[in-house]
C-alpha positions as CSV (number, residue, x, y, z in Angstrom):
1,X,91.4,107.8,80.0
2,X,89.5,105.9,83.0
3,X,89.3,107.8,86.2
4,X,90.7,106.4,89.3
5,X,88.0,104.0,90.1
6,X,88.3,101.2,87.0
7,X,92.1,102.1,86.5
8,X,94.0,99.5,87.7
9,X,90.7,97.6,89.2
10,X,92.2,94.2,89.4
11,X,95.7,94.1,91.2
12,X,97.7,90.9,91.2
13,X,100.3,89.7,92.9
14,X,102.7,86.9,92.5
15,X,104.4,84.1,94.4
16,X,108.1,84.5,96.2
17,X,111.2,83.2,94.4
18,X,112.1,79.5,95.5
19,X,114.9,80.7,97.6
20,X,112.6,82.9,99.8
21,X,109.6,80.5,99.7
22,X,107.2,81.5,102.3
23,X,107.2,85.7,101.8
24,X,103.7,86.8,100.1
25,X,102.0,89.6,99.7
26,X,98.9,91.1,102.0
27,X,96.6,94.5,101.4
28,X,98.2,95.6,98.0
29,X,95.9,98.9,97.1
30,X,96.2,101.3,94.4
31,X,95.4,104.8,94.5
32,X,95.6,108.0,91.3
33,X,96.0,110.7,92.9
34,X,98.4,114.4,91.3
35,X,101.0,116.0,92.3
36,X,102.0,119.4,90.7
37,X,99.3,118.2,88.1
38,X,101.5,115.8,87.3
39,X,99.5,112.0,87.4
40,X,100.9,109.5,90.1
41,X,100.1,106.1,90.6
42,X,100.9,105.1,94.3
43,X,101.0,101.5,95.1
44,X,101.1,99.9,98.9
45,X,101.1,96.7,100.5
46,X,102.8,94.7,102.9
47,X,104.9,91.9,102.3
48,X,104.3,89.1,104.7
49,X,106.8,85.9,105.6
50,X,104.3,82.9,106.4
51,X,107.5,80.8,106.8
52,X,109.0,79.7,109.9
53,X,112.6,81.2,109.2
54,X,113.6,84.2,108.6
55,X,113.8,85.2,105.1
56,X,115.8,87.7,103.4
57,X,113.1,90.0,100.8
58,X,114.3,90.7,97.1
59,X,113.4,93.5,95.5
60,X,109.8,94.0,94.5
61,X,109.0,94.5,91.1
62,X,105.8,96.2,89.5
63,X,103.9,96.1,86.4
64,X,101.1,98.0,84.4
65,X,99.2,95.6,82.7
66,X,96.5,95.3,79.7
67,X,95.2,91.8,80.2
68,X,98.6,89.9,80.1
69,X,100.3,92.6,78.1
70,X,102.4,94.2,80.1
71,X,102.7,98.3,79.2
72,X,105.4,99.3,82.0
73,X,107.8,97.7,85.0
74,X,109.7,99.3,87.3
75,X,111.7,97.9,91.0
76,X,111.4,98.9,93.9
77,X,112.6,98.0,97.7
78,X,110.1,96.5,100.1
79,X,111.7,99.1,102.8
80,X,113.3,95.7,104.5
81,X,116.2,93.7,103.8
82,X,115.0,90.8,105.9
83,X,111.5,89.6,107.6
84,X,111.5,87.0,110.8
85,X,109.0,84.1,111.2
86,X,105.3,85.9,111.2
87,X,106.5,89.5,110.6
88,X,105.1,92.2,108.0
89,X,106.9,94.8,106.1
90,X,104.8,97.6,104.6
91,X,105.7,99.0,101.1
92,X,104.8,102.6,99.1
93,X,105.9,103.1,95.8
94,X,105.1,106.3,93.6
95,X,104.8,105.8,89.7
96,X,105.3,109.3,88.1
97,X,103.1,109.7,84.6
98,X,101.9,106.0,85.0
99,X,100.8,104.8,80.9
100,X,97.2,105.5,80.2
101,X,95.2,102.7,79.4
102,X,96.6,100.1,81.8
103,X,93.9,98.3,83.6
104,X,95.6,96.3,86.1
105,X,98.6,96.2,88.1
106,X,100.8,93.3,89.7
107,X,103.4,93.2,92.4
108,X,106.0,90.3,92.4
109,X,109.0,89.5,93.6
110,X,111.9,90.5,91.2
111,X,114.1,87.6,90.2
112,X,117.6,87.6,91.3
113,X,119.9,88.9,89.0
114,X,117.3,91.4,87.6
């Protein structure tokens, strides 16, 4: 099992859905820490809107990876509904008993209906 320091070394993140063009993704870490003895994987971020309208900000959806093989997903809520022109929403979201052997870990935007 890789300690906390090459688990989940590469994080990725992925582009807005067409509707809400313009919202990215800035300072996504990853930290191992336990809780109880119980393994956690906490993941934080902001999500950013570059665009010059407001845009309303889906769900946020993340991923424990293997290469492209993706071992776990799970959604979560960006902690905003809606972001104006130039503003920042930060993020935190705990993964209880994350898989062993995952080696990265991406944050998108979940597509609607999902």
């Amino acid at each position: 099992r890789p300690d906390g320091a090459t688990l989940l070394a590469a994080i990725r993140t992925g582009g807005a859905p067409k509707a809400d063009a313009g919202l990215g993704f800035a300072n996504v870490n990853t930290q191992r820490t336990a809780i109880g003895g119980v393994p956690m994987l906490m993941v934080t971020g902001e999500v950013v809107n570059d665009s010059p309208q407001p845009r309303a900000v889906p769900l946020l959806r993340g991923a424990l990876l293997v290469g492209e093989r993706e071992l776990h997903n799970w959604t979560f809520n960006a902690g905003t509904p809606r972001l104006d022109p130039g503003a920042r929403a930060s993020f935190e979201t705990v993964l209880r008993n994350p898989a062993t052997g995952a080696t990265d870990v991406r944050v998108t935007f979940s597509a609607p209906g999902s």
